[in-house]
Structure formats: structure tokens, C-alpha cells
C-alpha positions as CSV (number, residue, x, y, z in Angstrom):
1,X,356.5,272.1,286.0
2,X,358.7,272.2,289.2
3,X,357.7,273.5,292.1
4,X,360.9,276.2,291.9
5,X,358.7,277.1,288.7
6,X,355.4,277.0,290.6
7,X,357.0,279.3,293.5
8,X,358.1,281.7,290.8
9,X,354.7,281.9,289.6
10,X,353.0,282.3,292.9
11,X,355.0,285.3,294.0
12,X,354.7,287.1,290.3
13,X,351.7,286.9,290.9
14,X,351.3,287.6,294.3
15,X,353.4,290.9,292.9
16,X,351.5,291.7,290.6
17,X,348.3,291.6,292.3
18,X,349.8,294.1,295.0
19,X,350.6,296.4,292.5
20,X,347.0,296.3,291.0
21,X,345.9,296.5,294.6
22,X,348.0,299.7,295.2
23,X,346.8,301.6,292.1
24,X,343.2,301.0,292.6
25,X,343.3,301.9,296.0
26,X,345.9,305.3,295.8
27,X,343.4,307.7,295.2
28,X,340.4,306.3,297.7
29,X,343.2,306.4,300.5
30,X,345.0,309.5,299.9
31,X,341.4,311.3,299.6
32,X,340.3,309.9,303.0
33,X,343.7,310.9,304.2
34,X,343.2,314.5,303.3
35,X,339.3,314.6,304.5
36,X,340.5,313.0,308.2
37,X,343.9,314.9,308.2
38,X,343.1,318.4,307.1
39,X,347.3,319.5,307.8
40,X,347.8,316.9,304.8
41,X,349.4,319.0,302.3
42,X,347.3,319.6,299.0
43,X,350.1,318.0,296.9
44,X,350.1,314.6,298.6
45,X,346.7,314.5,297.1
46,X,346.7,315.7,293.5
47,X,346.4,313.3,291.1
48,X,349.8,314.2,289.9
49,X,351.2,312.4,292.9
50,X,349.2,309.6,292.3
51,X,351.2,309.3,289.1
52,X,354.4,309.8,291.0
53,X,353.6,307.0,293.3
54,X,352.9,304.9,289.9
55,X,356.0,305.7,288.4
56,X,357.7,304.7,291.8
57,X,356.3,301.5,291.6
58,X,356.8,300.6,288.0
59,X,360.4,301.1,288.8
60,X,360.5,299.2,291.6
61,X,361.3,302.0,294.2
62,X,358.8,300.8,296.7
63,X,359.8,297.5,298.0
64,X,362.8,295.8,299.7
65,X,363.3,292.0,299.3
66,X,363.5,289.9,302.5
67,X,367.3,289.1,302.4
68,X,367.8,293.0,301.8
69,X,365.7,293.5,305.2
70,X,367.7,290.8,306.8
71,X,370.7,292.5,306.3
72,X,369.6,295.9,307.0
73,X,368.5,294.8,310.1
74,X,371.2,293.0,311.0
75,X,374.0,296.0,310.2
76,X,372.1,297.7,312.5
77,X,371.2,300.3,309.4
78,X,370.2,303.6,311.1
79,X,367.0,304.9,311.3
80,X,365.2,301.8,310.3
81,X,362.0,300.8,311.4
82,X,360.4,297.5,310.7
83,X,356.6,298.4,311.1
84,X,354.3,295.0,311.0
85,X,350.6,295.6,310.1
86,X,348.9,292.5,310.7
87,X,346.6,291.7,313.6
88,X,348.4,291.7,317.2
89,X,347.7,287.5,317.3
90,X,349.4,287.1,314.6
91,X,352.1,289.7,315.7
92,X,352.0,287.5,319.1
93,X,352.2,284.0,317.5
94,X,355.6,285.5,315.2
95,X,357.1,288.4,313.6
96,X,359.9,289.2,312.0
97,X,362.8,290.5,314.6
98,X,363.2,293.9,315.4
99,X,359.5,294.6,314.3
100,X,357.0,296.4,316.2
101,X,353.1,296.3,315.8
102,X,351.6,299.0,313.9
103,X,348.4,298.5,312.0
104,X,347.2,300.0,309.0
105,X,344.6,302.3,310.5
106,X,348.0,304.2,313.3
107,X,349.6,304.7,309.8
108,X,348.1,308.1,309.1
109,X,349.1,309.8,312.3
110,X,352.7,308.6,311.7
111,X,354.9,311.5,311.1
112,X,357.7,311.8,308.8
113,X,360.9,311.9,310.9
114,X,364.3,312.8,309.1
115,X,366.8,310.0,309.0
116,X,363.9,307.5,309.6
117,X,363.8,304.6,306.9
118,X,360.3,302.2,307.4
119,X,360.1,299.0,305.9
120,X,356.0,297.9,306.2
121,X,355.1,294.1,305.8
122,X,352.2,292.2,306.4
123,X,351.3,288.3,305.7
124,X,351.5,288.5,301.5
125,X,352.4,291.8,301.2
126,X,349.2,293.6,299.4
127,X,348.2,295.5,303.2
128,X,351.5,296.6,303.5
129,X,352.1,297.8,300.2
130,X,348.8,299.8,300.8
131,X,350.4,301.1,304.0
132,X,353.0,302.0,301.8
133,X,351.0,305.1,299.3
134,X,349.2,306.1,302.5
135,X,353.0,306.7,304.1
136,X,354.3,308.6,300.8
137,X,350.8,310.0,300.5
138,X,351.7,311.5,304.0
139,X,354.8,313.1,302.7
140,X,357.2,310.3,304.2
141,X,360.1,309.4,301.7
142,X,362.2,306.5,302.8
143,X,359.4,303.6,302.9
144,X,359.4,300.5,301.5
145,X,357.2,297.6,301.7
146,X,358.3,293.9,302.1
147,X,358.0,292.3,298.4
148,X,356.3,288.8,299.6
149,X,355.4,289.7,302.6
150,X,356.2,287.3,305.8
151,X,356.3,284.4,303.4
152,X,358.9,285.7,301.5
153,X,361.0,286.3,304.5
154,X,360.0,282.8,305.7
155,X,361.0,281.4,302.3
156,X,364.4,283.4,301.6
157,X,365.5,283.9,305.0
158,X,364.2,281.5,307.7
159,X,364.4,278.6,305.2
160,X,366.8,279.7,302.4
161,X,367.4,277.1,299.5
162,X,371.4,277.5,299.6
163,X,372.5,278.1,296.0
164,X,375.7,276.9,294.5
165,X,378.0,279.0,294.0
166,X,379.9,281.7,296.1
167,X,377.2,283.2,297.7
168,X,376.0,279.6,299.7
169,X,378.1,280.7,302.8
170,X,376.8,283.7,303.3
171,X,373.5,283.3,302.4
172,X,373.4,280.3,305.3
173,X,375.5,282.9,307.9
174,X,372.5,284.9,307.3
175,X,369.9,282.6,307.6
176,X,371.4,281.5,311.2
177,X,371.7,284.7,312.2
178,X,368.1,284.7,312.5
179,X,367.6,281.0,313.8
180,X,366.9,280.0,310.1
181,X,367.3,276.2,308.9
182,X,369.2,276.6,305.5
183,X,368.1,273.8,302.9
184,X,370.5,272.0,300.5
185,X,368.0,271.5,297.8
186,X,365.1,270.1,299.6
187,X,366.7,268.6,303.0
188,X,367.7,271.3,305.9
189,X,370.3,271.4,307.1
190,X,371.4,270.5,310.8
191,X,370.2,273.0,313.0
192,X,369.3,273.3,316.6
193,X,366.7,276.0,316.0
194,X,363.4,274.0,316.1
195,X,361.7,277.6,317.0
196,X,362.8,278.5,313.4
197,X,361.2,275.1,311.8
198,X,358.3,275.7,313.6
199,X,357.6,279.2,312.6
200,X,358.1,278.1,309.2
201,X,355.2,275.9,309.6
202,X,352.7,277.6,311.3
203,X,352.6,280.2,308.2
204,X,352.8,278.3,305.7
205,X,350.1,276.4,307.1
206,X,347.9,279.5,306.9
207,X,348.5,279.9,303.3
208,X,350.3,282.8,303.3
């Protein structure tokens, strides 16, 4: 099997188990959400919108991939927020640009604002995706968790296989927007962004 194949596999899985992760955890959180935060509306916490928030997922409503973040953030969309939930070391050592630091346990006294998209993303995306039904638990409607998490964005963005066909120029124009290394195939290309390279390293080499 190649390793494109092996890749594949890893981050179906790594999907899927976010998505069991989310569902077994929806109604623990949003039921601590309501006993801490008595203004919490009673619908965020029926189990009718428990269902909702299962019927969001199934259709895929509730993530962003990492090239869809990269270009939201680099048009500048308006009222985006990219929230990383992750420990501040790991925050220190990188993060995606544009992101600020806000763990998982700030989420709940987060208040909806209009116009305000969030995009939440942690190291393989399962704590973010959490994040994510304690947000729409909380009555916020434009949030999205990264699909991946950082190693996705690490994969498709800092180090971007470049296909090829049409798209290979922009997907590189996007990847150096960032201080990527686009790859032809397995070899990347030249590049004076050792930061980038280095990055890449660091979390892959904590098995992200």
C-alpha cells in the first residue's frame, strides 16, 4: 500500500474518531454547560439539539479543511477568528498565523458576537471539534473546527504535495504565502523558509 493510501487512512480515521468523540461527549458537555452557566438557554440543551448538532456533522457542516482556512485567512475574510486550544507551549513553540490562544475550558464564557465566524483547531483535531458542540451548544452559529487538526494544515498547507494539473500554481502561491515548502512528489521544492521545514518537523515528530 502507498503511503498516499496510508495517509488517507490515517486521517479517515482520525475523522472518524472525532466524530465518535463528538457524539459521546455532546450531551456530558452541553449538561455541564447549562449547570455552570445558568443564562444558557434551555434549548441549547434538549436533546433535540443534540440531534441537530448530529445532523450538522453527518453533513459535514462543522469543519473547514486547512487550505479553506488558508485562504480565509489570507483574504482577510471578515469576522474570522482562528481560536487554538492546545496548551500555551505548544501555542509558544508554533501555531497557525493569525491564531490566538484560547483553551477549551475559556470556551464557555465566549459569547456569540454577530458577524464573528470561529474556526477552532487543536493538534488532531478531536479537542477542537469538542470545542466545537460546546460553542453551538452556547448558541454560536458560524463555527467550524479544523478537519486534521495542525497536521492537516502542516500536511496541505506548510508542505503541500503539488498536484498536476491546473491547480499546482496556486496551490504553491498559497503554500508560500505562509513560508510553506511545496513538494513535487516527495522532493521540496527550493525554498528559503527553513522556519517552515522546521515546524513541519517538530509536529510531526510528536505524532500528531
Amino acid at each position: 500500500m502507498g503511503s498516499d493510501m496510508l495517509t488517507l487512512e490515517k486521517r479517515l480515521l482520525a475523522g472518524a474518531a472525532a466524530a465518535l468523540s463528538i457524539l459521546a461527549a455532546a450531551n456530558s458537555i452541553v449538561n455541564a454547560h447549562a449547570e455552570h452557566y445558568p443564562g444558557t438557554t434551555p434549548s441549547a440543551v434538549t436533546p433535540s439539539a443534540v440531534s441537530a448538532l448530529a445532523a450538522e456533522i453527518e453533513h459535514e457542516d462543522d469543519h473547514v479543511t486547512a487550505v479553506e482556512l488558508a485562504q480565509w485567512i489570507r483574504q482577510r475574510k471578515p469576522g474570522l477568528r482562528v481560536l487554538d486550544v492546545r496548551s500555551d507551549p505548544e501555542y509558544q513553540a508554533y501555531h497557525i498565523p493569525s491564531a490566538e490562544r484560547l483553551p477549551l475550558t475559556a470556551l464557555a464564557a465566549l459569547a456569540p458576537t454577530d458577524g464573528e465566524t470561529l474556526v477552532l483547531y487543536s493538534e488532531g483535531g478531536a479537542h477542537a471539534a469538542q470545542g466545537w458542540v460546546l460553542l453551538r451548544a452556547s448558541g454560536h452559529r458560524r463555527v467550524y473546527f479544523l478537519r486534521g487538526g495542525l497536521l492537516d494544515w502542516m500536511d496541505d498547507v506548510m508542505s503541500p504535495a503539488l498536484p498536476n494539473d491546473s491547480s499546482r500554481a496556486t496551490v504553491a502561491a498559497l503554500s508560500r504565502y505562509f513560508g510553506g515548502v511545496p513538494r513535487a512528489g516527495a522532493v521540496p521544492l527550493p525554498t528559503s523558509s527553513a522556519t517552515a521545514a522546521t515546524a513541519v518537523a517538530r509536529v510531526r515528530r510528536r505524532g500528531c
